[in-house]
PDB file with SEQRES, HELIX, SHEET and CRYST1 records, atoms N, CA, C and O in Angstrom:
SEQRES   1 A   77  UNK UNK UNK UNK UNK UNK UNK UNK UNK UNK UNK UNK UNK          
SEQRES   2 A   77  UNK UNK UNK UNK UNK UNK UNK UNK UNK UNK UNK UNK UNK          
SEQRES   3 A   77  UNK UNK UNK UNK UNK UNK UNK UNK UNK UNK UNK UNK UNK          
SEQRES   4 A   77  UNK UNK UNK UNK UNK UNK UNK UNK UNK UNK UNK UNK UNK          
SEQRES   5 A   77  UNK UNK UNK UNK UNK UNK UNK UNK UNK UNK UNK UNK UNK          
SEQRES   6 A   77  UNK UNK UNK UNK UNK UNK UNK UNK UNK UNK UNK UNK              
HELIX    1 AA1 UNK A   11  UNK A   18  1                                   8    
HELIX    2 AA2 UNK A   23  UNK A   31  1                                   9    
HELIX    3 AA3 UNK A   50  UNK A   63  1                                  14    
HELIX    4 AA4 UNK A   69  UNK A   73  1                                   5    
CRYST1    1.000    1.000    1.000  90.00  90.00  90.00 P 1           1          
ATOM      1  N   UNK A   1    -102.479  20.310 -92.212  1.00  0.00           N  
ATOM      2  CA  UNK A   1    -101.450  21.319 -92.075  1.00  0.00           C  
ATOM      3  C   UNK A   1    -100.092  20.627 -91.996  1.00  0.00           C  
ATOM      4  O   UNK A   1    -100.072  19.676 -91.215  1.00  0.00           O  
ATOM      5  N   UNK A   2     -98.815  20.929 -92.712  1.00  0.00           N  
ATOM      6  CA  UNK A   2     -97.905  20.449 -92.617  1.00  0.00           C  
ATOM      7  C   UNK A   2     -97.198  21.890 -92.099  1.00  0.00           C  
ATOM      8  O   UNK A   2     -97.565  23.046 -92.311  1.00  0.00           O  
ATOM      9  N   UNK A   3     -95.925  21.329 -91.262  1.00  0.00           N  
ATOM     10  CA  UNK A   3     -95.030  22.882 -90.645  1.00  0.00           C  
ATOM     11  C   UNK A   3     -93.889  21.706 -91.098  1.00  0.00           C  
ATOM     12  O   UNK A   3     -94.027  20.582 -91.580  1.00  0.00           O  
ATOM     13  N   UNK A   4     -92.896  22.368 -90.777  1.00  0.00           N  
ATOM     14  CA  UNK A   4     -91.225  21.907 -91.141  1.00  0.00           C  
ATOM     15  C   UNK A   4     -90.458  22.800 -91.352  1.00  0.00           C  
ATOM     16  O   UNK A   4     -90.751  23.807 -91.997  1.00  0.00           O  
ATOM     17  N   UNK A   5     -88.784  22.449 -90.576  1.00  0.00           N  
ATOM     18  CA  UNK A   5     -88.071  23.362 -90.334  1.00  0.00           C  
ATOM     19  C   UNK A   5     -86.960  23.152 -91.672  1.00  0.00           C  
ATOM     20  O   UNK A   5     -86.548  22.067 -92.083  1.00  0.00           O  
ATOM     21  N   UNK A   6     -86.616  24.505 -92.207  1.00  0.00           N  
ATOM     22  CA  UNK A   6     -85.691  24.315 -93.214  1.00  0.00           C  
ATOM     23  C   UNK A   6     -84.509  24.544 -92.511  1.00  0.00           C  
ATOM     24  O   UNK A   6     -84.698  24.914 -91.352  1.00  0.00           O  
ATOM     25  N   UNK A   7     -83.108  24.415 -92.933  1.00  0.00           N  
ATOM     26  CA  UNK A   7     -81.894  24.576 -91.830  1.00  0.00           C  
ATOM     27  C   UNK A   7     -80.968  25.563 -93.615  1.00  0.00           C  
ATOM     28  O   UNK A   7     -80.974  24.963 -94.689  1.00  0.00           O  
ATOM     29  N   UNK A   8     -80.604  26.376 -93.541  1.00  0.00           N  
ATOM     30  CA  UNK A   8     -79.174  26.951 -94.277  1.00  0.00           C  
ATOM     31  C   UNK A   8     -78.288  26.862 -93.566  1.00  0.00           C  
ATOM     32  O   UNK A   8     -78.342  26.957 -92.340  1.00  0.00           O  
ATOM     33  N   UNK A   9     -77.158  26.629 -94.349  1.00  0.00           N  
ATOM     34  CA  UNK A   9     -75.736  26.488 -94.264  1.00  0.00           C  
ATOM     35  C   UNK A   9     -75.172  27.909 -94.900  1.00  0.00           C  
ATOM     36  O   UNK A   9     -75.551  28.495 -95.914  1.00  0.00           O  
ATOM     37  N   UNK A  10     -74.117  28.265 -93.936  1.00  0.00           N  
ATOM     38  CA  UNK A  10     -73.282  29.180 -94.863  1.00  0.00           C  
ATOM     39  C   UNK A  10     -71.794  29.115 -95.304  1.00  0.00           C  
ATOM     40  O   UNK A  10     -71.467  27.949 -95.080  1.00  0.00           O  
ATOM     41  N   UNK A  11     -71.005  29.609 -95.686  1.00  0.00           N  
ATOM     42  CA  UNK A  11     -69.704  29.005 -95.833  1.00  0.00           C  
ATOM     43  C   UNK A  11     -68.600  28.948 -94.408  1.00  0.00           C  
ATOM     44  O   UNK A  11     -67.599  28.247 -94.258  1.00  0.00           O  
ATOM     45  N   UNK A  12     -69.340  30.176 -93.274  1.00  0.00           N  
ATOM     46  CA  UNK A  12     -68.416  29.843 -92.291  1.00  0.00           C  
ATOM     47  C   UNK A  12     -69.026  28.364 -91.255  1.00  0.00           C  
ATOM     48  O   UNK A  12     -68.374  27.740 -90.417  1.00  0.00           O  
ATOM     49  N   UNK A  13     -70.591  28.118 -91.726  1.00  0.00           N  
ATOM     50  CA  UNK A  13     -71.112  26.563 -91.201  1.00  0.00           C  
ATOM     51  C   UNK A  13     -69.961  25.266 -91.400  1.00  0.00           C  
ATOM     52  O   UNK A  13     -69.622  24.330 -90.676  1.00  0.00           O  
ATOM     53  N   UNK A  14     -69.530  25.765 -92.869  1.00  0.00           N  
ATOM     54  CA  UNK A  14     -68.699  25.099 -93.374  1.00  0.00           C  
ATOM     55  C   UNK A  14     -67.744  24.911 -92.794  1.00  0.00           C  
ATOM     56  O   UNK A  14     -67.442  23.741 -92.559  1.00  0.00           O  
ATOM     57  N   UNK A  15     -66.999  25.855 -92.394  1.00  0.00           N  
ATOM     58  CA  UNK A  15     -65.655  26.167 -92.058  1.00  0.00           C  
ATOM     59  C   UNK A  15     -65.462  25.600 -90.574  1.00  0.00           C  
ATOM     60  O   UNK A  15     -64.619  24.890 -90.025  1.00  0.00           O  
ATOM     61  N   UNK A  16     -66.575  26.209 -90.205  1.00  0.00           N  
ATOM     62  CA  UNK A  16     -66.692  25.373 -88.253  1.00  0.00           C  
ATOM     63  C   UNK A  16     -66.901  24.001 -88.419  1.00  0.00           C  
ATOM     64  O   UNK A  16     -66.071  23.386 -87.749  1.00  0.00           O  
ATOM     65  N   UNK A  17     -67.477  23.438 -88.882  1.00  0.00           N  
ATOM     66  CA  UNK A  17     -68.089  21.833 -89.671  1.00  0.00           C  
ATOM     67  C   UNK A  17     -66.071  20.786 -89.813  1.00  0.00           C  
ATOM     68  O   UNK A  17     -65.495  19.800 -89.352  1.00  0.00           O  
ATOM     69  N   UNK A  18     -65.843  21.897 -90.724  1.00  0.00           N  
ATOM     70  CA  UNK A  18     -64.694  21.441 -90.621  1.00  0.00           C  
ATOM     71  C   UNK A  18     -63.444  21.568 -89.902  1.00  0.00           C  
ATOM     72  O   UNK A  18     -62.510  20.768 -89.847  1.00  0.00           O  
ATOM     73  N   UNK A  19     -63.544  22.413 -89.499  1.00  0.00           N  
ATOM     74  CA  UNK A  19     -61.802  22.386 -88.118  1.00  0.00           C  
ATOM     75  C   UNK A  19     -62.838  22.152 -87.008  1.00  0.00           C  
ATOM     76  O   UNK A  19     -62.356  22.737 -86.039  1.00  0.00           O  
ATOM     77  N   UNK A  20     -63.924  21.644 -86.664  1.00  0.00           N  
ATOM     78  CA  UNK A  20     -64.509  21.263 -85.519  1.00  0.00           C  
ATOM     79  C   UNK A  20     -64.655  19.734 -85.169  1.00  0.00           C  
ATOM     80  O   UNK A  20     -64.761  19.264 -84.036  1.00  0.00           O  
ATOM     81  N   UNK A  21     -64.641  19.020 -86.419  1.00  0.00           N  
ATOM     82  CA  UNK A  21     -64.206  17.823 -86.131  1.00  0.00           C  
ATOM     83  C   UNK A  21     -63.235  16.939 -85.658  1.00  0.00           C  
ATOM     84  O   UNK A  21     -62.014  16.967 -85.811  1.00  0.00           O  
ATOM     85  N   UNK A  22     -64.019  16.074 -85.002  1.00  0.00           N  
ATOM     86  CA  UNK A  22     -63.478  15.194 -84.164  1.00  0.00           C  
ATOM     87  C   UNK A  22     -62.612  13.531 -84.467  1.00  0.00           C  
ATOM     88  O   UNK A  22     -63.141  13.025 -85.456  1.00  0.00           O  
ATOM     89  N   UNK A  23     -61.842  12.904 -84.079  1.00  0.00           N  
ATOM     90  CA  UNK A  23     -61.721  11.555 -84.446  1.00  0.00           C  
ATOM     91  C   UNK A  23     -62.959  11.143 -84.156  1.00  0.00           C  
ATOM     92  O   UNK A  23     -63.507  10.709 -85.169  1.00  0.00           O  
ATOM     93  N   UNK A  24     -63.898  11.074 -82.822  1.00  0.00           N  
ATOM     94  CA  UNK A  24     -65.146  10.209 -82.985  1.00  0.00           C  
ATOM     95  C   UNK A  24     -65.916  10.823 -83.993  1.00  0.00           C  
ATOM     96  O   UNK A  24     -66.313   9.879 -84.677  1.00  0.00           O  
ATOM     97  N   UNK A  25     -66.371  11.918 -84.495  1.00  0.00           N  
ATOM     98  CA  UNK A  25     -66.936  12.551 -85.624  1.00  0.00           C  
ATOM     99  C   UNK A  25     -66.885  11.690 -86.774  1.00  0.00           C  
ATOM    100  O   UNK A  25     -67.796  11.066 -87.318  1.00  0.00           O  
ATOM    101  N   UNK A  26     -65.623  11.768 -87.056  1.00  0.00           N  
ATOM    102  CA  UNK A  26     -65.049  11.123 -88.147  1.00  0.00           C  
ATOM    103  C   UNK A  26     -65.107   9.570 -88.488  1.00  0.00           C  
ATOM    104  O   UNK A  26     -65.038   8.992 -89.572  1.00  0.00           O  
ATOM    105  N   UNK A  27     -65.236   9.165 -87.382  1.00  0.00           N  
ATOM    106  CA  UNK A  27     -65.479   6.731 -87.157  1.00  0.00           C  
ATOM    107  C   UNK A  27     -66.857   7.506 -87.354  1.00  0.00           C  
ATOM    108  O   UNK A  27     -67.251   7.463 -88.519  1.00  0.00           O  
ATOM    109  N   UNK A  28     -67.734   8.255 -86.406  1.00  0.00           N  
ATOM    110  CA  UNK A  28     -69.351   8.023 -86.508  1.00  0.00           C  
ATOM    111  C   UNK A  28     -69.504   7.733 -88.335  1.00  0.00           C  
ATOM    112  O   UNK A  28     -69.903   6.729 -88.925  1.00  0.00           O  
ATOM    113  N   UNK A  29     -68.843   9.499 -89.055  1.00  0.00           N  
ATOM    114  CA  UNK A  29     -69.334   9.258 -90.508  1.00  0.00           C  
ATOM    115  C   UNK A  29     -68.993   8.128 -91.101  1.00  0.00           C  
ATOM    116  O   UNK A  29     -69.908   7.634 -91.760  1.00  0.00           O  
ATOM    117  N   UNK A  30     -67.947   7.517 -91.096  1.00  0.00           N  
ATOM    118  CA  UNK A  30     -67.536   6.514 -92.242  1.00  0.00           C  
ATOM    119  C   UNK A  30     -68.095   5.626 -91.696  1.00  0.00           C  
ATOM    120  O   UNK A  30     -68.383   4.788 -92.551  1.00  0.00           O  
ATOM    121  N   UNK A  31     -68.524   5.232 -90.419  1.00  0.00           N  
ATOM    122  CA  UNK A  31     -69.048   4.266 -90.453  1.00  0.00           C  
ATOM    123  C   UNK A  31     -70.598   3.694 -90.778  1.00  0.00           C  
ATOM    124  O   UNK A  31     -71.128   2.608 -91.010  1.00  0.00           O  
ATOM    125  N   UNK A  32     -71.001   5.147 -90.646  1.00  0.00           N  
ATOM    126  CA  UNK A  32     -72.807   5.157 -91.290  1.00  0.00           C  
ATOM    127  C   UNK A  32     -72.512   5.495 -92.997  1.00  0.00           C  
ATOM    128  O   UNK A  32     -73.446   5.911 -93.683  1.00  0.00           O  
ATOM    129  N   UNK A  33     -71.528   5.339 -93.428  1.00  0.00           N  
ATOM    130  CA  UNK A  33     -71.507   5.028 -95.338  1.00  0.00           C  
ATOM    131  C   UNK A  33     -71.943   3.427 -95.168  1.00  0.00           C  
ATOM    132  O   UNK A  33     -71.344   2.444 -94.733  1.00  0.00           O  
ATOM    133  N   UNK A  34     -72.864   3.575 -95.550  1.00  0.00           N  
ATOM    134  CA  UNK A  34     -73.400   1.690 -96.270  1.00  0.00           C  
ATOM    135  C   UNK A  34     -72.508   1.361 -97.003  1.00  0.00           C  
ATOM    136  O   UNK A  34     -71.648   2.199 -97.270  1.00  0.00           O  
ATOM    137  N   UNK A  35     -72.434   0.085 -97.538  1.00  0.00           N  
ATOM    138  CA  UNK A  35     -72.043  -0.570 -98.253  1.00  0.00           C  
ATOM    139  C   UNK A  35     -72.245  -0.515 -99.743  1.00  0.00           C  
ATOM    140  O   UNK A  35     -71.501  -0.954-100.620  1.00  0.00           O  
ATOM    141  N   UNK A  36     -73.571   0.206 -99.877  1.00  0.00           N  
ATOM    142  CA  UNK A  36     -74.094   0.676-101.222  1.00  0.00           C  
ATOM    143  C   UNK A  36     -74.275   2.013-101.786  1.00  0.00           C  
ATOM    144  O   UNK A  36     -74.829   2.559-102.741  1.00  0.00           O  
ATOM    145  N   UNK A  37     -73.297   2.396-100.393  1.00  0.00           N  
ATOM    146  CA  UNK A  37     -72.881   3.942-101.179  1.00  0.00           C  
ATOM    147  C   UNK A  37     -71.942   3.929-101.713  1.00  0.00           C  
ATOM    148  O   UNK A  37     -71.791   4.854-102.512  1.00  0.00           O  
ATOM    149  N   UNK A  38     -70.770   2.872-101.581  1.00  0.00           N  
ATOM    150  CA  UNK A  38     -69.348   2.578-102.450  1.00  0.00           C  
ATOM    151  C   UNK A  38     -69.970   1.760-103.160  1.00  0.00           C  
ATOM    152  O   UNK A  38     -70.774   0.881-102.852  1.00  0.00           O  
ATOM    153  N   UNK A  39     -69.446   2.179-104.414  1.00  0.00           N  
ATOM    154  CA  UNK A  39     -69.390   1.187-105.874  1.00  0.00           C  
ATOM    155  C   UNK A  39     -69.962  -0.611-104.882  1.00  0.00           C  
ATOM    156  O   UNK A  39     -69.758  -0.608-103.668  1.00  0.00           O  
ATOM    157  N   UNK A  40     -70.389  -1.481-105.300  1.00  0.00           N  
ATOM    158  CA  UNK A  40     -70.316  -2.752-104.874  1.00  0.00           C  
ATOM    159  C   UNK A  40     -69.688  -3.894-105.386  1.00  0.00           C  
ATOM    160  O   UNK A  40     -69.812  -3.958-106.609  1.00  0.00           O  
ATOM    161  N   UNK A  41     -69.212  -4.592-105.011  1.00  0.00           N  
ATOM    162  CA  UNK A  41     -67.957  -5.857-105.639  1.00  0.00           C  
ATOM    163  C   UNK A  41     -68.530  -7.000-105.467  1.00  0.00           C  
ATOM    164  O   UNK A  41     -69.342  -7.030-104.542  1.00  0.00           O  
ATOM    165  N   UNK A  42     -68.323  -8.278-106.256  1.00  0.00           N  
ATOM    166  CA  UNK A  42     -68.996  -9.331-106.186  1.00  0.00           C  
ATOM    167  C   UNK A  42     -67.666 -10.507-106.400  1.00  0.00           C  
ATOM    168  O   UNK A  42     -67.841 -11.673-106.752  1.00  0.00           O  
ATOM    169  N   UNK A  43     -66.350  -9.881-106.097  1.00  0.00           N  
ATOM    170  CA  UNK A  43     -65.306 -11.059-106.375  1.00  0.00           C  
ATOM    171  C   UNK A  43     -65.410 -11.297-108.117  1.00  0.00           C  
ATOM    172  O   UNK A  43     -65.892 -12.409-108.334  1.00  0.00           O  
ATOM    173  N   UNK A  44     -65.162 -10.722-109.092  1.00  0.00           N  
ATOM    174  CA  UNK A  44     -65.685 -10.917-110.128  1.00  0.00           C  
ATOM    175  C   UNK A  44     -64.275 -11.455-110.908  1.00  0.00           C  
ATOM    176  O   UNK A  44     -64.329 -12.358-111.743  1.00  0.00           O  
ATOM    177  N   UNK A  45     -62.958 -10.757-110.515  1.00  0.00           N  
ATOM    178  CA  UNK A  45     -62.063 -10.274-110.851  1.00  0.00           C  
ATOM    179  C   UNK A  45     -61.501  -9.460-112.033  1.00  0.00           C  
ATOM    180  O   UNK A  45     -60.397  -9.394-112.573  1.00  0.00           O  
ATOM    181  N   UNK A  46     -62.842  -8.796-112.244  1.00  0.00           N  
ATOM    182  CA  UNK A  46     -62.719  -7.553-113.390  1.00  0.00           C  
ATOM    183  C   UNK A  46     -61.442  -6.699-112.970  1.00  0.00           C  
ATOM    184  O   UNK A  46     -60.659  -7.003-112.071  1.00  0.00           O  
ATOM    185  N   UNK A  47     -61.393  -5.838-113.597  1.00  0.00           N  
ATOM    186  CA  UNK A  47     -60.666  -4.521-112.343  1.00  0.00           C  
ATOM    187  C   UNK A  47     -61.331  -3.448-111.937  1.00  0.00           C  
ATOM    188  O   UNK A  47     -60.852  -2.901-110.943  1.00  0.00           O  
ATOM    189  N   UNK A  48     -62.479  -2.882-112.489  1.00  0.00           N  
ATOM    190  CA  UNK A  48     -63.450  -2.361-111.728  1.00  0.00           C  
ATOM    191  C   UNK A  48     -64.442  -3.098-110.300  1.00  0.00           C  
ATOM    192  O   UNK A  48     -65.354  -2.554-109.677  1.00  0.00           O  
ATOM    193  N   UNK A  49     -63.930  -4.319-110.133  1.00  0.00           N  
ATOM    194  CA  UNK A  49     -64.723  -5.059-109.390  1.00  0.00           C  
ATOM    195  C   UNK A  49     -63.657  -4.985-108.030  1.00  0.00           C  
ATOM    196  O   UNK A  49     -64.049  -4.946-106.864  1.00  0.00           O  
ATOM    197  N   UNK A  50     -62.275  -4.974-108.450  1.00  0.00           N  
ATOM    198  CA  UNK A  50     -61.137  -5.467-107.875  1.00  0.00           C  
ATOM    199  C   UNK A  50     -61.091  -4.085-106.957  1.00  0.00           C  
ATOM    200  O   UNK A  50     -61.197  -4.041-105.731  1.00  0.00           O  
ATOM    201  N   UNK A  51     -60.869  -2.750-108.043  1.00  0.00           N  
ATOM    202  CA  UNK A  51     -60.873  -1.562-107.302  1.00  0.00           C  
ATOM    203  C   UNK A  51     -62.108  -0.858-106.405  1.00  0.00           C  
ATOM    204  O   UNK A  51     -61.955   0.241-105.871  1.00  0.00           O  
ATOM    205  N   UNK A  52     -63.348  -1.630-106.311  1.00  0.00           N  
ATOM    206  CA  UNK A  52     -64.649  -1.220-105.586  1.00  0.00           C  
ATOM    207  C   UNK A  52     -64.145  -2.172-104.382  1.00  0.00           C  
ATOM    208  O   UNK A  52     -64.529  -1.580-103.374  1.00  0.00           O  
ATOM    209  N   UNK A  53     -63.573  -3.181-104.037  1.00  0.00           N  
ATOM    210  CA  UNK A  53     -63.346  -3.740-103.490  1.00  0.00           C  
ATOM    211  C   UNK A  53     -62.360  -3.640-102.601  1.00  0.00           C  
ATOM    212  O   UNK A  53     -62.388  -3.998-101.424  1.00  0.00           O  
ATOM    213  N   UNK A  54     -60.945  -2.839-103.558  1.00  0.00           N  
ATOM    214  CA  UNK A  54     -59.983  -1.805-102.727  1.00  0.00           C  
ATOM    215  C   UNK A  54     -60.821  -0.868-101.901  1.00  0.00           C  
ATOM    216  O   UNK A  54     -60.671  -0.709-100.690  1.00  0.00           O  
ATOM    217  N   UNK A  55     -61.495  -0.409-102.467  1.00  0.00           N  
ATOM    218  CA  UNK A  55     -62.384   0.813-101.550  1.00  0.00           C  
ATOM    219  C   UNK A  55     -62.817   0.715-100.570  1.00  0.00           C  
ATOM    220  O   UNK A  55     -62.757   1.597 -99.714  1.00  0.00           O  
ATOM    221  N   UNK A  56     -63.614  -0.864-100.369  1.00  0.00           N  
ATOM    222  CA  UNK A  56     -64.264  -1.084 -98.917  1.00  0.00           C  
ATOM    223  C   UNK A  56     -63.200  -1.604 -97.786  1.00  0.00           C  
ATOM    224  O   UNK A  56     -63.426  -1.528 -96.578  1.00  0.00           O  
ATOM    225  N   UNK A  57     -62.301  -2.010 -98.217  1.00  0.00           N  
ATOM    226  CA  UNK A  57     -60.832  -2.431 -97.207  1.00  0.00           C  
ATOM    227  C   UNK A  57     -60.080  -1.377 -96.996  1.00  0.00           C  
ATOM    228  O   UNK A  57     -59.233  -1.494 -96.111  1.00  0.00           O  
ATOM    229  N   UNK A  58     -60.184   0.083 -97.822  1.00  0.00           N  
ATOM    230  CA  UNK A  58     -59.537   1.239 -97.100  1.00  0.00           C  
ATOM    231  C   UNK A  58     -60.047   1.827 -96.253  1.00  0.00           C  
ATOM    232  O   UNK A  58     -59.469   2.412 -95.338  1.00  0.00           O  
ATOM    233  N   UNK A  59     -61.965   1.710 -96.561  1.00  0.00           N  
ATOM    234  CA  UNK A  59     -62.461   2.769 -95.623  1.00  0.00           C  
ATOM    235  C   UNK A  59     -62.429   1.564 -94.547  1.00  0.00           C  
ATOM    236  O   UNK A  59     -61.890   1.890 -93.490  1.00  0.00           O  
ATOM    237  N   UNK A  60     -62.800   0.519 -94.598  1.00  0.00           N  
ATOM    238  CA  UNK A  60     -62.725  -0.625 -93.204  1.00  0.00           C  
ATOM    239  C   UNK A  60     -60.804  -0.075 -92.362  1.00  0.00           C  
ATOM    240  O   UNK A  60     -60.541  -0.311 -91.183  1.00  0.00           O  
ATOM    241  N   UNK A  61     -59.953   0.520 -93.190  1.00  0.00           N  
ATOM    242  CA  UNK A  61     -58.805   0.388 -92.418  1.00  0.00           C  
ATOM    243  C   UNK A  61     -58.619   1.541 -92.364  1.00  0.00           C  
ATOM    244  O   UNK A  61     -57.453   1.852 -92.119  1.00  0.00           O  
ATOM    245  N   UNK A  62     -59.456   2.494 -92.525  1.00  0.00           N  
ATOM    246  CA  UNK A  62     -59.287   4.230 -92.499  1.00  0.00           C  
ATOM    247  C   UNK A  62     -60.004   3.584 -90.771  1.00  0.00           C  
ATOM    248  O   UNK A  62     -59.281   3.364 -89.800  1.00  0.00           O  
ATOM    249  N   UNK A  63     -61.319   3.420 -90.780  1.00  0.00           N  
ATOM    250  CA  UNK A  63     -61.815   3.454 -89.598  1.00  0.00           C  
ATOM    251  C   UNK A  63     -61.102   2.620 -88.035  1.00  0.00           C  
ATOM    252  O   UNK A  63     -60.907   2.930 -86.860  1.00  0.00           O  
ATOM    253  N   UNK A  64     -60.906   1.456 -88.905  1.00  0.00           N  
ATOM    254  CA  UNK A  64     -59.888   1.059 -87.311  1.00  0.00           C  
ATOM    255  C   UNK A  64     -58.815   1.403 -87.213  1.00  0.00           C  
ATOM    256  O   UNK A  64     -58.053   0.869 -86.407  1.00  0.00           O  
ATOM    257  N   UNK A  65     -58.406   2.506 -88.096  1.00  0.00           N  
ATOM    258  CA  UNK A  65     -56.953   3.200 -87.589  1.00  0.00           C  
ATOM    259  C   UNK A  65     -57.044   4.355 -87.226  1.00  0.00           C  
ATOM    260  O   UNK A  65     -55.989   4.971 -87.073  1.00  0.00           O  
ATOM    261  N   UNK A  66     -58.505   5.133 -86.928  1.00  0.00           N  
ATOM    262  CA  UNK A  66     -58.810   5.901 -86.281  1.00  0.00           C  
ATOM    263  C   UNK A  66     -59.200   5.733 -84.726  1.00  0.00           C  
ATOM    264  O   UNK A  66     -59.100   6.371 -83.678  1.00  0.00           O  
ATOM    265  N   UNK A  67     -59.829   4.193 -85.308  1.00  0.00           N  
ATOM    266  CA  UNK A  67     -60.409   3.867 -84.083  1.00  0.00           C  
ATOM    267  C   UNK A  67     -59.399   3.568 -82.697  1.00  0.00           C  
ATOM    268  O   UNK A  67     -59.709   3.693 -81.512  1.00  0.00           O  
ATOM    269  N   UNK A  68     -58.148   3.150 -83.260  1.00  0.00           N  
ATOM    270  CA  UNK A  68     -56.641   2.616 -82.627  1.00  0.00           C  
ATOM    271  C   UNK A  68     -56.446   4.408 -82.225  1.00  0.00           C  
ATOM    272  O   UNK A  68     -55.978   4.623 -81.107  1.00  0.00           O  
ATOM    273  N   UNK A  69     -56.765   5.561 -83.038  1.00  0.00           N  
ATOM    274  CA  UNK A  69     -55.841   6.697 -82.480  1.00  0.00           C  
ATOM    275  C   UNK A  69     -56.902   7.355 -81.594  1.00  0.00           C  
ATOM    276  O   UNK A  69     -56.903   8.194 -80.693  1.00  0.00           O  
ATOM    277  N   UNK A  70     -57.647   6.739 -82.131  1.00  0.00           N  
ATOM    278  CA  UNK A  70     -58.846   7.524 -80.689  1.00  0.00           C  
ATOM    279  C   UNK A  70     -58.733   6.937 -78.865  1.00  0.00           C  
ATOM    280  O   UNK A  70     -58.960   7.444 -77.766  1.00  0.00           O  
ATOM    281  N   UNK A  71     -58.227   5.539 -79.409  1.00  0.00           N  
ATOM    282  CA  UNK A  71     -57.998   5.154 -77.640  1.00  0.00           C  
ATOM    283  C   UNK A  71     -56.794   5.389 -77.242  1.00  0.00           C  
ATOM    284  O   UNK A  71     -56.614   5.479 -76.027  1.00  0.00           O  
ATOM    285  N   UNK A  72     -55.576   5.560 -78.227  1.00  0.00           N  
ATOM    286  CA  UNK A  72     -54.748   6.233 -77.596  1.00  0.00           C  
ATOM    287  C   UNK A  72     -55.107   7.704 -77.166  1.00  0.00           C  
ATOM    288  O   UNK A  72     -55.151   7.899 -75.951  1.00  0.00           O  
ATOM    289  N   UNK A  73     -55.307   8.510 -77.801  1.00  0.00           N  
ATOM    290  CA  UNK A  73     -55.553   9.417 -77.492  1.00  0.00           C  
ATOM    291  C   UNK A  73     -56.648  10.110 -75.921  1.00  0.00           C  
ATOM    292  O   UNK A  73     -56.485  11.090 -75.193  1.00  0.00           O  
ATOM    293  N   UNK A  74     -57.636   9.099 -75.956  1.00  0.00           N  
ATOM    294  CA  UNK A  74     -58.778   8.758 -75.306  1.00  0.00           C  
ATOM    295  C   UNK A  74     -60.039   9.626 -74.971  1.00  0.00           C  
ATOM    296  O   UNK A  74     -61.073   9.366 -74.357  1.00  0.00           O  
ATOM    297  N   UNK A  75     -59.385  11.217 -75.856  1.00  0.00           N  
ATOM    298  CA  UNK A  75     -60.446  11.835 -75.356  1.00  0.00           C  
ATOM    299  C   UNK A  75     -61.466  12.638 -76.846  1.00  0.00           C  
ATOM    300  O   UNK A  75     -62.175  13.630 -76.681  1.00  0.00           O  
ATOM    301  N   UNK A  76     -61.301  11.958 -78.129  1.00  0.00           N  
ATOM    302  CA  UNK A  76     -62.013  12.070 -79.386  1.00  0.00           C  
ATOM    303  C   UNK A  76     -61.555  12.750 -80.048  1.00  0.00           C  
ATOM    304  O   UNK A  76     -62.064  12.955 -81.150  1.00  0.00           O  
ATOM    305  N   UNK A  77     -59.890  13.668 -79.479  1.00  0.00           N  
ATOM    306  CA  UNK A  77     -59.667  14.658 -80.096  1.00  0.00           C  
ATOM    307  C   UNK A  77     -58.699  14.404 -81.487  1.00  0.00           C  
ATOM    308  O   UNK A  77     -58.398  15.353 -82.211  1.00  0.00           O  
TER     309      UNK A  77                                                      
END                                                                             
């Protein structure tokens, strides 16, 4: 016997999903994106290699500049 719960979303799930988030919300997600969910770079100096590579140094500086407004702030908001 297998059981399992299905979950729907509706568009106001959506809507709460989004003006309900948090700065910690926000470090949790980007920081559980792997590394192999962005394009991957190997130093190649293509420019597709160059710009996959821009990508992982924005989201690395998206997150510690959240992470900087979250302790000012101090309470996740």
């Amino acid at each position: 016997m297998r059981e399992y719960t299905v979950r729907e979303y509706d568009m106001e799930d959506y809507d709460i999903g989004r003006d309900n988030m948090t700065v910690a919300d926000i470090i949790a997600r980007l920081e559980s994106i792997d590394r192999g969910w962005l394009p991957d770079y190997n130093y190649t100096g293509k420019e597709d290699d160059y710009e996959a590579y821009l990508n992982h140094v924005a989201m690395w500086k998206a997150i510690e500049a959240l992470k900087d407004k979250l302790k000012e702030t101090d309470n996740g908001q």
